[in-house]
C-alpha positions, -999 to +999 in steps of 0.1 A: -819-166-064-819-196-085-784-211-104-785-239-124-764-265-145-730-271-124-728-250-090-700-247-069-699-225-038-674-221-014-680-207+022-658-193+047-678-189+079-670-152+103-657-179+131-635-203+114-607-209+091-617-240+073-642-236+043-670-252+029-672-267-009-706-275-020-712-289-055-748-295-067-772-293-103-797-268-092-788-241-061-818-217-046-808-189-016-841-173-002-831-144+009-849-115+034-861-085+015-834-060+018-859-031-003-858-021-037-832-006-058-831+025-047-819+013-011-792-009-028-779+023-044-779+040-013-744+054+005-754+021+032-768-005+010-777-036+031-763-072+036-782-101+024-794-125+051-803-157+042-834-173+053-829-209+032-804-220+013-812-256-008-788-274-033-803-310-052-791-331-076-758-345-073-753-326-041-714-331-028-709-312+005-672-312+011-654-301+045-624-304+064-624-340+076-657-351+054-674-357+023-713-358+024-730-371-010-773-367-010-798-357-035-808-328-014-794-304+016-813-276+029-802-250+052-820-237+078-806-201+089-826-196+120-821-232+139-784-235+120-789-270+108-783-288+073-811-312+061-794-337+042-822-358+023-817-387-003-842-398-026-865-425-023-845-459-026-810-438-021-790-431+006-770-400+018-733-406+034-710-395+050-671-401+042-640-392+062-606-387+045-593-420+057-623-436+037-642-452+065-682-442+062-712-436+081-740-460+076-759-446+048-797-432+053-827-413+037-825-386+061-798-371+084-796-338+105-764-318+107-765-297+135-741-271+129-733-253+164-726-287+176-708-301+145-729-334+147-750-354+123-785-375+138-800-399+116-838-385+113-849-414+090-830-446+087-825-463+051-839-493+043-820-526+054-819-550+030-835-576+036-825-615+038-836-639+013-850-668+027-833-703+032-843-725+004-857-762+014-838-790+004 
């Protein structure tokens, strides 16, 4: 399933009160094949399981105590962790409500059953000019 334009999805997970606002330009959910028609229509149709889910451009992942800007996250179903990717030259971060933020980089890991983020890929520091002679 493929959405584009201006997504917004909101998620409620089974174990928790506290949802999940994603906003992003282009949203794809691959799900597992569920059957045809004909078993959708049927007295016990089935639930869709999602394999990957990935949002990009202008992604905005919003939570209770955090606000996650990147070009790119991609959910993982089967290791339950959010790839959160910028693109070259950009950063991805991670704001609380009180406005303090994490340092920025190209690639972080949000493991989900832990509730904790790893930096997988460091952005690029800038780098210091040198001293001019006099």
């Amino acid at each position: 399933m493929i959405m584009k334009n201006y997504v917004q999805m909101l998620h409620i997970p089974a174990d928790s009160d506290n949802g999940i606002q994603m906003d992003c330009r282009t949203f794809l959910a691959d799900m597992k094949a569920t059957g045809g028609l004909g078993t959708w229509l049927s007295s016990n149709p089935p639930t869709p399981d999602l394999k990957v889910v990935q949002a990009s451009h202008d992604v905005r992942i919003t939570t209770q105590n955090r606000q996650i800007t990147t070009d790119r996250a991609t959910y993982i179903h089967d290791v339950r962790k959010v790839k959160l990717q910028a693109d070259k030259n950009k950063l991805t971060r991670i704001t609380t409500p009180s406005g303090t933020s994490s340092p920025g980089a190209e690639l972080i890991v949000w493991e989900l059953d832990t509730n904790r983020f790893y930096i997988a890929r460091p952005g690029r520091m800038n780098e210091v000019a040198p001293r001019r002679r006099r």
